[in-house]
Each structure stands twice: as C-alpha cells, then as structure tokens.
Jmol script that loads the backbone (N, CA, C; Angstrom):
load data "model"
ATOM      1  N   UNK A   1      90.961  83.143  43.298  1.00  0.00           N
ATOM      2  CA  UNK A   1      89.663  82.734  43.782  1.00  0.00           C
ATOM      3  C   UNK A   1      88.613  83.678  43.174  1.00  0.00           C
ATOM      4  N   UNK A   2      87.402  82.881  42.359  1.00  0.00           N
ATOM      5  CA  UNK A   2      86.724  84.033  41.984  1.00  0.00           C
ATOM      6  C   UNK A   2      85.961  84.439  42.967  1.00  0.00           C
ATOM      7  N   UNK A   3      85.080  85.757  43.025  1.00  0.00           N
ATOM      8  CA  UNK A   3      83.889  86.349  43.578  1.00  0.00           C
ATOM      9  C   UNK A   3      83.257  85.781  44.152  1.00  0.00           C
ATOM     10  N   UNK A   4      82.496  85.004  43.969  1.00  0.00           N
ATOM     11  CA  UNK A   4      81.387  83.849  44.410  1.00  0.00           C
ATOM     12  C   UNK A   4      81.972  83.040  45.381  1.00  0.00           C
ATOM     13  N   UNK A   5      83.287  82.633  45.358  1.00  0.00           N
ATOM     14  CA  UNK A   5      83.701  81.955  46.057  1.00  0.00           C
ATOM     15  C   UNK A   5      84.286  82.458  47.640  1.00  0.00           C
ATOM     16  N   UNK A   6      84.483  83.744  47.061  1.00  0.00           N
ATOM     17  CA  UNK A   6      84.819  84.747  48.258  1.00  0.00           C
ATOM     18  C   UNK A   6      83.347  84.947  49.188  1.00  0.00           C
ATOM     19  N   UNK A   7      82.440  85.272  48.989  1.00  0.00           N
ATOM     20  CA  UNK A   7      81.335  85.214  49.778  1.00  0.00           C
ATOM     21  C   UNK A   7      80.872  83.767  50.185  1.00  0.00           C
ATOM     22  N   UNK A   8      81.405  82.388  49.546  1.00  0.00           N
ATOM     23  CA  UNK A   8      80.961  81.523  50.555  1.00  0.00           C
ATOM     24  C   UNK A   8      81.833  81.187  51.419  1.00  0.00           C
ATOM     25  N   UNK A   9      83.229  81.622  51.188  1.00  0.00           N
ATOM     26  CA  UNK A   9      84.033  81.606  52.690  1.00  0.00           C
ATOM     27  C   UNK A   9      83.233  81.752  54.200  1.00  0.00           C
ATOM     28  N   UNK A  10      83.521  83.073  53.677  1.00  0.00           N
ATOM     29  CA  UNK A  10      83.139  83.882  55.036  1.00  0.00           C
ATOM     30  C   UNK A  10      81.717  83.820  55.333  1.00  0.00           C
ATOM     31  N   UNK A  11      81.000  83.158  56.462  1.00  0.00           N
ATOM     32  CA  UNK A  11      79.611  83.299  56.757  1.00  0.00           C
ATOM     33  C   UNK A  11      79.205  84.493  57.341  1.00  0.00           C
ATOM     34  N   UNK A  12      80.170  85.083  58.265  1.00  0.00           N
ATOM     35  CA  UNK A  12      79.425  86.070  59.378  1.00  0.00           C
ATOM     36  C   UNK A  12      80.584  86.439  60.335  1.00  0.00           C
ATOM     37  N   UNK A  13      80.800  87.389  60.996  1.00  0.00           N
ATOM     38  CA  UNK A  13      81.426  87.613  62.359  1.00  0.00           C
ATOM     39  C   UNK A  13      80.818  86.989  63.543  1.00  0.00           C
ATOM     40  N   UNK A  14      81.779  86.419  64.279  1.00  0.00           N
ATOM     41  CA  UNK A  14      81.327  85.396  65.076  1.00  0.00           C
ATOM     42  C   UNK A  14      81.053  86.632  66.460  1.00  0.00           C
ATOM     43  N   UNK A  15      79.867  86.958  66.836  1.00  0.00           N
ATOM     44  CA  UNK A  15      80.144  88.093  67.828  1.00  0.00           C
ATOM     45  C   UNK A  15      79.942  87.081  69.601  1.00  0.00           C
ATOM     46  N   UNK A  16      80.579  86.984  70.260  1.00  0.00           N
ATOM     47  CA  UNK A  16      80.178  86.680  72.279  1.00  0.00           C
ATOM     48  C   UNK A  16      81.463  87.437  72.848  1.00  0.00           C
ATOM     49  N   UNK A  17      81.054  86.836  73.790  1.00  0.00           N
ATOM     50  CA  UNK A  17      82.070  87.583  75.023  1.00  0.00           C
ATOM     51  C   UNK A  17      83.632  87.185  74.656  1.00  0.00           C
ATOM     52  N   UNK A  18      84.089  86.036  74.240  1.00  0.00           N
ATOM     53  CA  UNK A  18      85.472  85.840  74.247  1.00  0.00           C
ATOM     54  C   UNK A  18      85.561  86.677  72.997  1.00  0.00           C
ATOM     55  N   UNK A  19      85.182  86.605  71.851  1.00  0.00           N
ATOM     56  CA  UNK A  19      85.529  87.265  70.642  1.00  0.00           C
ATOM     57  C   UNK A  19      85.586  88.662  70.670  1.00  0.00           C
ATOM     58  N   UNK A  20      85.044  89.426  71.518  1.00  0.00           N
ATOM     59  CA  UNK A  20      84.901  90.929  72.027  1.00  0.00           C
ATOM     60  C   UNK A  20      86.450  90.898  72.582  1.00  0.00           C
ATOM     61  N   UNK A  21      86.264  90.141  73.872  1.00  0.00           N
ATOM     62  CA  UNK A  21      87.743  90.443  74.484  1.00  0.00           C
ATOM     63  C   UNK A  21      88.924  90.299  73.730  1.00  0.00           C
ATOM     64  N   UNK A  22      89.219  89.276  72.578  1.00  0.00           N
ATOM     65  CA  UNK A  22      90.077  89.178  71.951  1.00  0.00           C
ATOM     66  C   UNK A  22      90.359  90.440  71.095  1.00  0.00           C
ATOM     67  N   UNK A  23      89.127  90.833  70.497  1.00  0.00           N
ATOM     68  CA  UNK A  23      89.266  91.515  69.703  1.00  0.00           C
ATOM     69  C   UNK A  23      89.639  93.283  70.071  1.00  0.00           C
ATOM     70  N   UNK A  24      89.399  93.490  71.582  1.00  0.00           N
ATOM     71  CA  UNK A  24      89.814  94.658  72.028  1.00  0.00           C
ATOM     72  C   UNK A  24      91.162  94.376  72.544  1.00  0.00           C
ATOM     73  N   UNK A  25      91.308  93.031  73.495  1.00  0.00           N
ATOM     74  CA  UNK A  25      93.181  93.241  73.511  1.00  0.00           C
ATOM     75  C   UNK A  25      93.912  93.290  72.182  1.00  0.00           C
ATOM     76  N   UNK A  26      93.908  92.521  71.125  1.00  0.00           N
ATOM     77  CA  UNK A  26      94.670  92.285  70.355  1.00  0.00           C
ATOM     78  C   UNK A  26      93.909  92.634  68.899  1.00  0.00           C
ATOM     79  N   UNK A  27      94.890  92.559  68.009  1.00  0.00           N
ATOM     80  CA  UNK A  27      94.476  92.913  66.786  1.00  0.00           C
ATOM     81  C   UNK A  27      93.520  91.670  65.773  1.00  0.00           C
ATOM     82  N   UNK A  28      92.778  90.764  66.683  1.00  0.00           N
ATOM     83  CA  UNK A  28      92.070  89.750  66.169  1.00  0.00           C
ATOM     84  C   UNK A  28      90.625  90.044  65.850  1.00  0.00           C
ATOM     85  N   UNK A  29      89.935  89.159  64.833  1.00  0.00           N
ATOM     86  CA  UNK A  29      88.586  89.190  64.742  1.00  0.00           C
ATOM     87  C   UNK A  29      88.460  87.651  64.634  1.00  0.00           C
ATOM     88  N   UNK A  30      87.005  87.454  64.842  1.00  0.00           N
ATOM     89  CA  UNK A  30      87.031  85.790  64.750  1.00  0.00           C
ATOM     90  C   UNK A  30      85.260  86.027  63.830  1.00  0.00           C
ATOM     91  N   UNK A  31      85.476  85.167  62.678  1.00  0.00           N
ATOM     92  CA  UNK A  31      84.619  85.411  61.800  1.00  0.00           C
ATOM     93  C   UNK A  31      83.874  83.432  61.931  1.00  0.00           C
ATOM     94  N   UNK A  32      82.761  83.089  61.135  1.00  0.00           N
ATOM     95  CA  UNK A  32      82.329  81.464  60.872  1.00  0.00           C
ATOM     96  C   UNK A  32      82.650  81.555  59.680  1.00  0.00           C
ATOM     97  N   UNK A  33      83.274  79.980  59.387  1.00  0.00           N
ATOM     98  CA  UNK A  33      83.624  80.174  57.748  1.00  0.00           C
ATOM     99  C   UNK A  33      82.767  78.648  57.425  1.00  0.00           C
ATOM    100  N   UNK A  34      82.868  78.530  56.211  1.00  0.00           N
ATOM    101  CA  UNK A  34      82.549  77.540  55.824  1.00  0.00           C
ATOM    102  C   UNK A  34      83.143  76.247  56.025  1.00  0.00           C
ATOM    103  N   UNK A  35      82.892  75.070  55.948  1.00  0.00           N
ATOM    104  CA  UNK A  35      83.690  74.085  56.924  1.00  0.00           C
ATOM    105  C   UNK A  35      84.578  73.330  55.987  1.00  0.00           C
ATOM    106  N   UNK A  36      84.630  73.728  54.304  1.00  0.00           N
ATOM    107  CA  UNK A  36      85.504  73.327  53.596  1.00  0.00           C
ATOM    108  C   UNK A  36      86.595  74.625  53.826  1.00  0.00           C
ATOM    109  N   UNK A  37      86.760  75.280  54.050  1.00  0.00           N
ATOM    110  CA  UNK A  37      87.378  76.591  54.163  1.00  0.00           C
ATOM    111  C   UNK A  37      88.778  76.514  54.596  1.00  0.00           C
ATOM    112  N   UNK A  38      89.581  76.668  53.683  1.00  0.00           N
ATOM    113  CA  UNK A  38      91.183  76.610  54.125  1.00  0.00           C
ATOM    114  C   UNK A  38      91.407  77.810  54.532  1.00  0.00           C
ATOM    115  N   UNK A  39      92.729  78.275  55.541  1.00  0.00           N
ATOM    116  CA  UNK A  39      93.432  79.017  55.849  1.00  0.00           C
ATOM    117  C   UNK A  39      93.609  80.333  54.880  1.00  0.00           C
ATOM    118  N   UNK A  40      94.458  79.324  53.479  1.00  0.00           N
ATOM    119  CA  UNK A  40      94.615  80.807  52.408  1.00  0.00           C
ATOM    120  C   UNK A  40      93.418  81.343  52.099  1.00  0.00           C
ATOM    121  N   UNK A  41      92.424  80.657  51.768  1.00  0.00           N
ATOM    122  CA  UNK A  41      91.208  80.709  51.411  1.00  0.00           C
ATOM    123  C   UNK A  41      90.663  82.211  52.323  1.00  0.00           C
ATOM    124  N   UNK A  42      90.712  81.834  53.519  1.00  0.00           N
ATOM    125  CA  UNK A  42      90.055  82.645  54.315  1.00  0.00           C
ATOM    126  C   UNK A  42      90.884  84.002  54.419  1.00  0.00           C
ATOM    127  N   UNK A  43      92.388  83.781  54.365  1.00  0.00           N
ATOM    128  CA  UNK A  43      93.062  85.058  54.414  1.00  0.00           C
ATOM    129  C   UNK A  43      92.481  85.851  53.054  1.00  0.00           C
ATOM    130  N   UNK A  44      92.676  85.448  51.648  1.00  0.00           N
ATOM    131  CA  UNK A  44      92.116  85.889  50.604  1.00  0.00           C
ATOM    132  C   UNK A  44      91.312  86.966  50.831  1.00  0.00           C
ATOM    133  N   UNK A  45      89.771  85.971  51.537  1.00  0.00           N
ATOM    134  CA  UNK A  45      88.772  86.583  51.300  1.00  0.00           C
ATOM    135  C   UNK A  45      88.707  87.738  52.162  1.00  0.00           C
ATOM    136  N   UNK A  46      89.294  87.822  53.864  1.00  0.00           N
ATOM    137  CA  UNK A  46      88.863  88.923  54.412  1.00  0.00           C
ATOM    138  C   UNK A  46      89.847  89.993  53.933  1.00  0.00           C
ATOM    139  N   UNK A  47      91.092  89.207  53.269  1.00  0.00           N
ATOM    140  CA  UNK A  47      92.230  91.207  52.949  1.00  0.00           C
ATOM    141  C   UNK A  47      91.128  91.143  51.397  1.00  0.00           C
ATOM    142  N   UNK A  48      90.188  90.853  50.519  1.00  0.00           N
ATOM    143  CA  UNK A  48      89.836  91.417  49.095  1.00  0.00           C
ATOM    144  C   UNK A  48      88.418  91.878  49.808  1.00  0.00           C
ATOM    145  N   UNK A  49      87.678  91.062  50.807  1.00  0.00           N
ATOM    146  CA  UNK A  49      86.583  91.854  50.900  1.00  0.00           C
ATOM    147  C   UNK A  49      86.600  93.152  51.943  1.00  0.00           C
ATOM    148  N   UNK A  50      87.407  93.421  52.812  1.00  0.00           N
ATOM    149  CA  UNK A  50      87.326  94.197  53.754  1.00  0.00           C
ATOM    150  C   UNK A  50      88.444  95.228  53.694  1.00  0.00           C
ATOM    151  N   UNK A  51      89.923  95.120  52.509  1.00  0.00           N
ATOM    152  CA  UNK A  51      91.180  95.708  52.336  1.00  0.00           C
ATOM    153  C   UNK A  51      91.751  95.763  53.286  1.00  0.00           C
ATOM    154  N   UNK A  52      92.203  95.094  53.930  1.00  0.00           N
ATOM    155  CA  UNK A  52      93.117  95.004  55.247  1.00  0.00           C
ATOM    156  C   UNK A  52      93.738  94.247  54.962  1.00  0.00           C
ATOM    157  N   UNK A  53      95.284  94.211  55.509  1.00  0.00           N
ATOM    158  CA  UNK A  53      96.473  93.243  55.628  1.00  0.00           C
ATOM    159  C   UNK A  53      95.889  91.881  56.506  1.00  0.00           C
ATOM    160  N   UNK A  54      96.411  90.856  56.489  1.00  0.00           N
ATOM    161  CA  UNK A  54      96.307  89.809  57.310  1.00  0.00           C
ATOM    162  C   UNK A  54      97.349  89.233  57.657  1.00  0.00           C
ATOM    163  N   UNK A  55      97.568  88.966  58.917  1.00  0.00           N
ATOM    164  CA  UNK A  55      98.788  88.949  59.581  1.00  0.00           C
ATOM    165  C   UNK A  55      98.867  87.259  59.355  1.00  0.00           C
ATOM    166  N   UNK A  56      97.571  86.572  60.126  1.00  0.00           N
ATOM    167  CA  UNK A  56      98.166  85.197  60.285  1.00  0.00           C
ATOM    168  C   UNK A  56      96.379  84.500  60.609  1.00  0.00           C
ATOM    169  N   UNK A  57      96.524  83.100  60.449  1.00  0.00           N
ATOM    170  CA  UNK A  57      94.929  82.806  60.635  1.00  0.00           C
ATOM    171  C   UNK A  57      94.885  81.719  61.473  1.00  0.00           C
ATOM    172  N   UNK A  58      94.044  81.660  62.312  1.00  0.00           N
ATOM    173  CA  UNK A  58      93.995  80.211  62.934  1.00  0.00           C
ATOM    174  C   UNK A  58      92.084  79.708  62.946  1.00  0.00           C
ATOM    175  N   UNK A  59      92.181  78.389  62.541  1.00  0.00           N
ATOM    176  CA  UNK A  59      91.054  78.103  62.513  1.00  0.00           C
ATOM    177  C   UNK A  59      90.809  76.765  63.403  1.00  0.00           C
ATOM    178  N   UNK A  60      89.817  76.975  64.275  1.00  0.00           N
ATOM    179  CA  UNK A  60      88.926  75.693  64.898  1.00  0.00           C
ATOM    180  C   UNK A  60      87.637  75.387  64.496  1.00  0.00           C
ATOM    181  N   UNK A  61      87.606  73.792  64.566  1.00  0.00           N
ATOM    182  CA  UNK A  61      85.972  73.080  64.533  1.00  0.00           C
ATOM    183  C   UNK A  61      85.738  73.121  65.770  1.00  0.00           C
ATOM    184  N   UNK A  62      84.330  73.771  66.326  1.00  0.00           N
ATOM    185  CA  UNK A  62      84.096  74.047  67.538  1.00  0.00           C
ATOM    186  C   UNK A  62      82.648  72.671  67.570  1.00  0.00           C
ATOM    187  N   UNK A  63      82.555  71.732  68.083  1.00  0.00           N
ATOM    188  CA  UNK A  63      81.266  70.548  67.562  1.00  0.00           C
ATOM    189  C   UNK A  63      80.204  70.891  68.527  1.00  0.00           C
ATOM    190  N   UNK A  64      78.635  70.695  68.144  1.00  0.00           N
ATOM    191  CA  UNK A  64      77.872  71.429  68.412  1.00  0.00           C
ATOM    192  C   UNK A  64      77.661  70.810  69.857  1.00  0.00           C
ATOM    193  N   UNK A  65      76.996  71.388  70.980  1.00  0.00           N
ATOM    194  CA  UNK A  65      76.500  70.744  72.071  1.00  0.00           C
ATOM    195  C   UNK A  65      75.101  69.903  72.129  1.00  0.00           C
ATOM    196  N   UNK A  66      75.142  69.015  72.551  1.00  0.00           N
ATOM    197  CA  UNK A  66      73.932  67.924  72.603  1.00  0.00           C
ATOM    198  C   UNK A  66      73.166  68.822  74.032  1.00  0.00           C
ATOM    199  N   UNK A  67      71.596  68.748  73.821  1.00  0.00           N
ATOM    200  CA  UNK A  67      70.364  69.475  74.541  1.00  0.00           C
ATOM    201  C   UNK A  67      69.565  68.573  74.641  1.00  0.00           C
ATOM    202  N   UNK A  68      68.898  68.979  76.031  1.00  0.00           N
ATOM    203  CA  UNK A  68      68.236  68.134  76.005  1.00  0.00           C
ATOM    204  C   UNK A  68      66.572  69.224  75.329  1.00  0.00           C
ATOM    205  N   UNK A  69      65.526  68.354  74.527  1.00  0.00           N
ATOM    206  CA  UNK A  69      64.381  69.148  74.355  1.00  0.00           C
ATOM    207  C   UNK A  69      63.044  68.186  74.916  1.00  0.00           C
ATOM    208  N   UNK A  70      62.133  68.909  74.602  1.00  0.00           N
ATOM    209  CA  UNK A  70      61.022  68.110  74.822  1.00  0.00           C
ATOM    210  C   UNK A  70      60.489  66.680  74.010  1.00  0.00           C
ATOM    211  N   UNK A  71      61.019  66.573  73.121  1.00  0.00           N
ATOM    212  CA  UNK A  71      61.381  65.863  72.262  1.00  0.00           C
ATOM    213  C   UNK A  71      62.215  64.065  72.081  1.00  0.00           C
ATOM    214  N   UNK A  72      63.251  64.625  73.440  1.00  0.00           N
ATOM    215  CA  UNK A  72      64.066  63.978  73.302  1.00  0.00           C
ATOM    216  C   UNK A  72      65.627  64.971  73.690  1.00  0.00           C
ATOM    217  N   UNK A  73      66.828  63.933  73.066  1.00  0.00           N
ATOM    218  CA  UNK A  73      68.031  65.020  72.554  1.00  0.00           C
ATOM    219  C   UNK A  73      67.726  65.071  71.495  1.00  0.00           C
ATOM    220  N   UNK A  74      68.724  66.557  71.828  1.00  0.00           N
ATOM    221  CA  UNK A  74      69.056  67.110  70.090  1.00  0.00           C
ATOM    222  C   UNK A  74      70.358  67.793  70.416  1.00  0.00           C
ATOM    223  N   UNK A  75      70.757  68.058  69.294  1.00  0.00           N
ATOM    224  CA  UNK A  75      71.743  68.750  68.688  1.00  0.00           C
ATOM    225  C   UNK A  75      72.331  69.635  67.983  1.00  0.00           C
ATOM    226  N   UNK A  76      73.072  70.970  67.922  1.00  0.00           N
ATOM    227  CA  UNK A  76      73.060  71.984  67.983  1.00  0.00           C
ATOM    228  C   UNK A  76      74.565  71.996  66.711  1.00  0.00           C
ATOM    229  N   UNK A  77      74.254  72.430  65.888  1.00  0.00           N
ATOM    230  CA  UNK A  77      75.130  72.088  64.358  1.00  0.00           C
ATOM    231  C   UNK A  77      76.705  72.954  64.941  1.00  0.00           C
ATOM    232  N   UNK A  78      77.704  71.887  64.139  1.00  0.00           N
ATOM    233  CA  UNK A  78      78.986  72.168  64.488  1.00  0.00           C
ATOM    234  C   UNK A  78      79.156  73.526  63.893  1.00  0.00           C
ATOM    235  N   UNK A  79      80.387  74.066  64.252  1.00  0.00           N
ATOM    236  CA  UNK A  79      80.510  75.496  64.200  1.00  0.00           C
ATOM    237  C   UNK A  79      82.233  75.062  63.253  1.00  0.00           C
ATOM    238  N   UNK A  80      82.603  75.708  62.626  1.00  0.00           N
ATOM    239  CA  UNK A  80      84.039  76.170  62.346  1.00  0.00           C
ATOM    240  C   UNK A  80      84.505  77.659  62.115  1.00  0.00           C
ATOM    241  N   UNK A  81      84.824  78.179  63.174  1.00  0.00           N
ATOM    242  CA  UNK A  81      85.595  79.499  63.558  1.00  0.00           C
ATOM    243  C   UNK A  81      86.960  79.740  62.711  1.00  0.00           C
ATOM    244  N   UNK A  82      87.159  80.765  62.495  1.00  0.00           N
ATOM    245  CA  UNK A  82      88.731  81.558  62.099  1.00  0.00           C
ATOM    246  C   UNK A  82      89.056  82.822  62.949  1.00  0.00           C
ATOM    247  N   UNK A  83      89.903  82.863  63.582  1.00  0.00           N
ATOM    248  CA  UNK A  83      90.551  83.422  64.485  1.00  0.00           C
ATOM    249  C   UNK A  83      91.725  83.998  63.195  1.00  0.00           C
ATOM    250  N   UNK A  84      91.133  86.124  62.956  1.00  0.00           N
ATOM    251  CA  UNK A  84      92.173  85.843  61.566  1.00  0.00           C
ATOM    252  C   UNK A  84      92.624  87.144  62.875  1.00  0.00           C
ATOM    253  N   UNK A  85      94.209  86.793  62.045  1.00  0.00           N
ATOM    254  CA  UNK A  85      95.297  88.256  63.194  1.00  0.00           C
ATOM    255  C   UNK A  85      95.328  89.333  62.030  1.00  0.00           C
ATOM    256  N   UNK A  86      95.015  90.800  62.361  1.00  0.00           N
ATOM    257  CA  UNK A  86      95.502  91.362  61.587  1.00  0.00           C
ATOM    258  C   UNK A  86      96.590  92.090  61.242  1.00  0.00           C
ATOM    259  N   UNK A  87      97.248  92.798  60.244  1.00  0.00           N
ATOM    260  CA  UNK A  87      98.809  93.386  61.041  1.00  0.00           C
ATOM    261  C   UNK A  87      98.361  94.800  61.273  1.00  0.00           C
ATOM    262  N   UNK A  88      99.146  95.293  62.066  1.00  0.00           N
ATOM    263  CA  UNK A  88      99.268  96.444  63.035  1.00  0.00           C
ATOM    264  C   UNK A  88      98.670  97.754  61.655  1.00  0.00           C
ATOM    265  N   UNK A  89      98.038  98.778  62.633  1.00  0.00           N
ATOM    266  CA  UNK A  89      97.297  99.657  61.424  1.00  0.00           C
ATOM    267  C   UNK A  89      95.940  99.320  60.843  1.00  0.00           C
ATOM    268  N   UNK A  90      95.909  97.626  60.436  1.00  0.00           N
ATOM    269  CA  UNK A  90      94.702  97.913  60.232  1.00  0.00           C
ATOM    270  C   UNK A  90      93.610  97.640  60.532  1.00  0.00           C
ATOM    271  N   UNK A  91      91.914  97.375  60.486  1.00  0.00           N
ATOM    272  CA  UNK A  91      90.993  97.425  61.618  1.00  0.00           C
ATOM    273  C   UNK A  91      89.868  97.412  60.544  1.00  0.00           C
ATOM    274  N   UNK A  92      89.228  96.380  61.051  1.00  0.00           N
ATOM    275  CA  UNK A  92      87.910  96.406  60.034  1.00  0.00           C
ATOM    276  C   UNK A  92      86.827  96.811  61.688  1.00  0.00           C
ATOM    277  N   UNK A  93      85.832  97.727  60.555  1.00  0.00           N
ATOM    278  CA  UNK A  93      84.632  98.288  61.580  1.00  0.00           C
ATOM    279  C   UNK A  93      83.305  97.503  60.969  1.00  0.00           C
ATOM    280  N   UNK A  94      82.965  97.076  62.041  1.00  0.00           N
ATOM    281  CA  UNK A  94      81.439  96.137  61.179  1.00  0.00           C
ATOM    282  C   UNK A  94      80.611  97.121  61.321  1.00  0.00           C
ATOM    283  N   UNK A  95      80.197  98.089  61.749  1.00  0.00           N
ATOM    284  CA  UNK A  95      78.723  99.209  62.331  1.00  0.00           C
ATOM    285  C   UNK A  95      79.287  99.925  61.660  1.00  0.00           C
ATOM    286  N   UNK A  96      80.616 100.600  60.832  1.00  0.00           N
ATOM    287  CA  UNK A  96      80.338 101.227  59.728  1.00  0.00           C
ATOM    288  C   UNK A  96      80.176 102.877  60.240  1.00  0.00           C
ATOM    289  N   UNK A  97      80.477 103.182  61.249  1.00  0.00           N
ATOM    290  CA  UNK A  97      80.477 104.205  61.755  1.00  0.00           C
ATOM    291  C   UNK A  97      82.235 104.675  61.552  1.00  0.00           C
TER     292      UNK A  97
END
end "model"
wireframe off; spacefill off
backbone 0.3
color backbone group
C-alpha cells in the first residue's frame, strides 16, 4: 500500500465514553476509517503509521441518526469505526507525552 493511501485509511481516533472504557480495560483503540476501508488495509496502516503490532481488527458501519432541526429532519452522516486489538506490549499514545 503506498503512502497516500495509508493516510486516507485512517481518519481520526474515534474519542467518547465507550472507546475510553474499552481502551483502558483492554488493549483496544477504536479509530474512523474510511468507508471503502478493508480490515488488512486498516491493520497495515495503524502497525506502519504508529509501529505497533496488531493483534486483530473489527470493523462496524455505525448509520447516522435522523434530528429533528428547525428546518425540518435531517441527518447526521454515517460513521464506519475499527475496533483495532493490539498485541500485548504495545500502546500507541495520542498526547504524545
């Protein structure tokens, strides 16, 4: 996979409350990927951009929730999550501290 392609994987770390808890019991992070985004794809990119092992990946389409606005409804753009495991030892730090 070249370069370029590695940064449109991965959008962002997905940060709320369940992704915190996961990520302090267990050795998980849950990142947004792009919604063409395969499995290998995504393992690739977080062990070349971050050097960490990757244990195992699971990915969901999370579909956006319908709101109501002043407007009318609307709608709130689908999400696709990766739930990547990492193996034991290693630990990516986003704050870099």
């Amino acid at each position: 996979m070249n370069q370029e392609r590695l940064y449109q994987v991965l959008l962002g770390p997905h940060i709320s409350e369940k992704a915190t808890i996961i990520a302090d019991a267990s050795q998980q992070v849950v990142f947004r990927v792009a919604k063409d985004a395969t499995k290998p794809e995504i393992k690739e990119a977080v062990e070349k951009l971050f050097n960490v092992s990757v244990k195992r990946v699971n990915v969901l389409n999370a579909k956006g929730k319908t709101k109501r606005t002043a407007n009318g409804l609307g709608k709130r753009s689908d999400v696709r999550k990766a739930y990547v495991c990492l193996a034991d030892g290693s630990e990516i730090d986003f704050l870099g501290e």
